[in-house]
N, C-alpha and C positions, 0 to 999 in steps of 0.2 A: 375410894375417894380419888387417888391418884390417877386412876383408869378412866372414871369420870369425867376427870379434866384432860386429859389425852385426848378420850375419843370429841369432848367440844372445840379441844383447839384441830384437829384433825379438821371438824366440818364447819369449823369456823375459816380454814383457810381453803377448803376445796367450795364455799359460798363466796369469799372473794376472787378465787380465779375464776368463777363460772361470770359474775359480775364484771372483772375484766375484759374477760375475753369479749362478753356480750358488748359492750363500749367500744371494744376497738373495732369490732366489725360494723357496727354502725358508725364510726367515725371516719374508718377507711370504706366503707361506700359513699358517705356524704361526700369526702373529700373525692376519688371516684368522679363522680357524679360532677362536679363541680371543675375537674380536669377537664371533664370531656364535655362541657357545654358548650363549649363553641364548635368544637368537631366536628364537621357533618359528609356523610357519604357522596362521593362524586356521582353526578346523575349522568348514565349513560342514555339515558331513556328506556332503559327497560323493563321500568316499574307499571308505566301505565302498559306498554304490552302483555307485561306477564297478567295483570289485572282484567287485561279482556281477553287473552287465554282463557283465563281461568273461566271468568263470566262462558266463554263459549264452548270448554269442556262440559259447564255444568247443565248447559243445553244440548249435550250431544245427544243424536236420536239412537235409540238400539237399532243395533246394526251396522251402524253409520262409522265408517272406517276414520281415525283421526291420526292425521303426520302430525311426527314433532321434529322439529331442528334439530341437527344432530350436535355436539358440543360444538367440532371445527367452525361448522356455521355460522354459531352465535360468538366465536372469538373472532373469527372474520370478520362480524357487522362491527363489532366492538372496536378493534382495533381500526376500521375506517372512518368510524365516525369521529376515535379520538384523533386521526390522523387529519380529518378535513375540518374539527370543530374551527371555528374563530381565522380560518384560512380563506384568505380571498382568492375568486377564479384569479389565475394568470392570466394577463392581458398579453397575446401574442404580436410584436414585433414586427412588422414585415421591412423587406429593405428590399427594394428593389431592382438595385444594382449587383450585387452581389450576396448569395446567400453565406450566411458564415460556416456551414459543414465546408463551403469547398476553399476555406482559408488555408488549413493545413495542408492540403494536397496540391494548391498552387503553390506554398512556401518551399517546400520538399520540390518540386519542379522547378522553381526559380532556381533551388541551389543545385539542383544536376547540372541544369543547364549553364551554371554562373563555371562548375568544375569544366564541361565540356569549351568553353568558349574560351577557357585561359590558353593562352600560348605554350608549344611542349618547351622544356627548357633545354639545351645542351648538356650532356651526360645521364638523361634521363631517358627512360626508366631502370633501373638497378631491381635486377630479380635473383631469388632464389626460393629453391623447391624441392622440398622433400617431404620423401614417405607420400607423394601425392598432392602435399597442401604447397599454393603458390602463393607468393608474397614479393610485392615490388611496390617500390617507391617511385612515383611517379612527378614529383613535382616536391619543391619545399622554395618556402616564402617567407615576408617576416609578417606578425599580426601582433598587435595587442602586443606589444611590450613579448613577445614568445617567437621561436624561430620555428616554422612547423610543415611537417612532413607530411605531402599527400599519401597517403596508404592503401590499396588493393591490397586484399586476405581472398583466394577460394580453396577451396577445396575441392578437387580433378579423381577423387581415391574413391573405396567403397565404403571406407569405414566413419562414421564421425571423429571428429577431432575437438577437443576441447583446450582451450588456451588461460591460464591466468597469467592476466599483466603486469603481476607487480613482478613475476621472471621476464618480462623486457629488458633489455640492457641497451645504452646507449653509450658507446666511448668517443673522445675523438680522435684525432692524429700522433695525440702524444700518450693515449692510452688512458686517459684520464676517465673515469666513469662520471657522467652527467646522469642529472633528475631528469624525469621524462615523464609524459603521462600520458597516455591512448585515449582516445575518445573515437564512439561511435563503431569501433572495433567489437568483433561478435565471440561471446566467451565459447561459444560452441559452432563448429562448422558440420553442416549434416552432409552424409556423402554425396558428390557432385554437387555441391551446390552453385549457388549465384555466387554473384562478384560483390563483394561487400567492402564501399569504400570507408577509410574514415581516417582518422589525423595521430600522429605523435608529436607533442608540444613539446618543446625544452627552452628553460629561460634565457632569452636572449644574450644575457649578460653571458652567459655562460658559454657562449659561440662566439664571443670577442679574439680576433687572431686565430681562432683557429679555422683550417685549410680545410677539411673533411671529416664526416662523421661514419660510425659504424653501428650496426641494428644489425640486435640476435635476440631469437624469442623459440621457445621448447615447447611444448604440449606439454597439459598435467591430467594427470598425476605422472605418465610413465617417461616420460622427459624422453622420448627416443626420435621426436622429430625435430631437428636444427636447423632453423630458418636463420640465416645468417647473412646478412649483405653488407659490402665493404664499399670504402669510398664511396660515400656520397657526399658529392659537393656543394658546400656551404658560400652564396654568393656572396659575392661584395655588395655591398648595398649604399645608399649614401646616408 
């Protein structure tokens, strides 16, 4: 009797999990179902071509050799079309004065020429040169709230020469080390190279009284070339 009733609760309870489980799967696909109604696949248009593929595979004649697109192909068209979807042609611009590619290249030309037309100053130029690499000061002025040094960098040697700026040193007459900043200075010089102008800024405030300044700058990593130049004269100005 007792074995009776075992084995009825036994299939009493594997007839509700069969029941459960049957409900949940219909109520996780309704639910399912009911997520993804508004979902719909983006149309690249490839539906009605694969459609008349097919229509003209199913007409192919025996014999009759048929190409297919290779994947790359069909990611090409794909990706162009989503590139041009909803994009309007560009309307081109004409200007007939002046085209704009040759903005930068006049700019760049206005400023050689603006360095070439400054007056040279008394005690300029201040050179030194070593290991090959040459470095001279050529002019300094005041700009923008900053006192600033015209600068020539080349390189005369065989070998490249590589510089980091933040080993620039700027002292003045009393030994004091100033903040400085290089600009337009090249971190790497390839052998013989060009003449490579470009500026050392220091805050004006900081050249108040004092009579002359000092620039030293190393090669890195192996720090064995010492470009060093003294006295250079900070003018009066009004």
């Amino acid at each position: 009797m007792r074995l009776r009733a075992s084995l009825v609760y036994t299939l009493a309870m594997l007839f509700l999990m069969i029941v459960a489980g049957i409900v949940g799967m219909t109520l996780g696909t309704t639910l399912g179902r009911e997520a993804l109604k508004g979902v719909t696949q983006p149309d690249f248009g490839l539906s009605s071509r694969t459609a008349s593929s097919s229509e003209e595979e199913d007409n192919v004649e025996p014999g009759q050799v048929v190409s297919f697109l290779s994947e790359s192909d069909i990611l090409k068209r794909v990706k162009e079309r989503v590139a041009t979807k909803g994009k309007a042609p560009a309307t081109p611009v004409a200007n007939a004065d002046t085209p704009s590619d040759e903005a930068p290249g006049k700019d760049a030309t206005s400023e050689e020429e603006a360095k070439k037309s400054r007056p040279k100053q008394m005690g300029f130029p201040i050179v030194s040169k070593d290991g090959g690499v040459l470095m001279e000061v050529v002019g300094a002025r005041p700009e923008a709230g900053s006192w600033v040094l015209d600068v020539n960098l080349r390189n005369e040697g065989t070998k490249p020469v590589r510089f980091l700026y933040s080993f620039l040193d700027v002292t003045d007459d009393r030994d004091r080390a100033l903040s400085a900043t290089a600009e337009d200075l090249p971190g790497e010089l390839q052998p013989l190279s060009e003449n490579f102008s470009g500026t050392i800024r220091i805050p004006k405030a900081l050249v108040d009284g004092v009579d002359s300044l000092s620039v030293s700058l190393t090669d890195y990593p192996d720090q064995k070339i010492q470009l060093k130049l003294d006295g250079i004269p900070v003018l009066k100005t009004e």
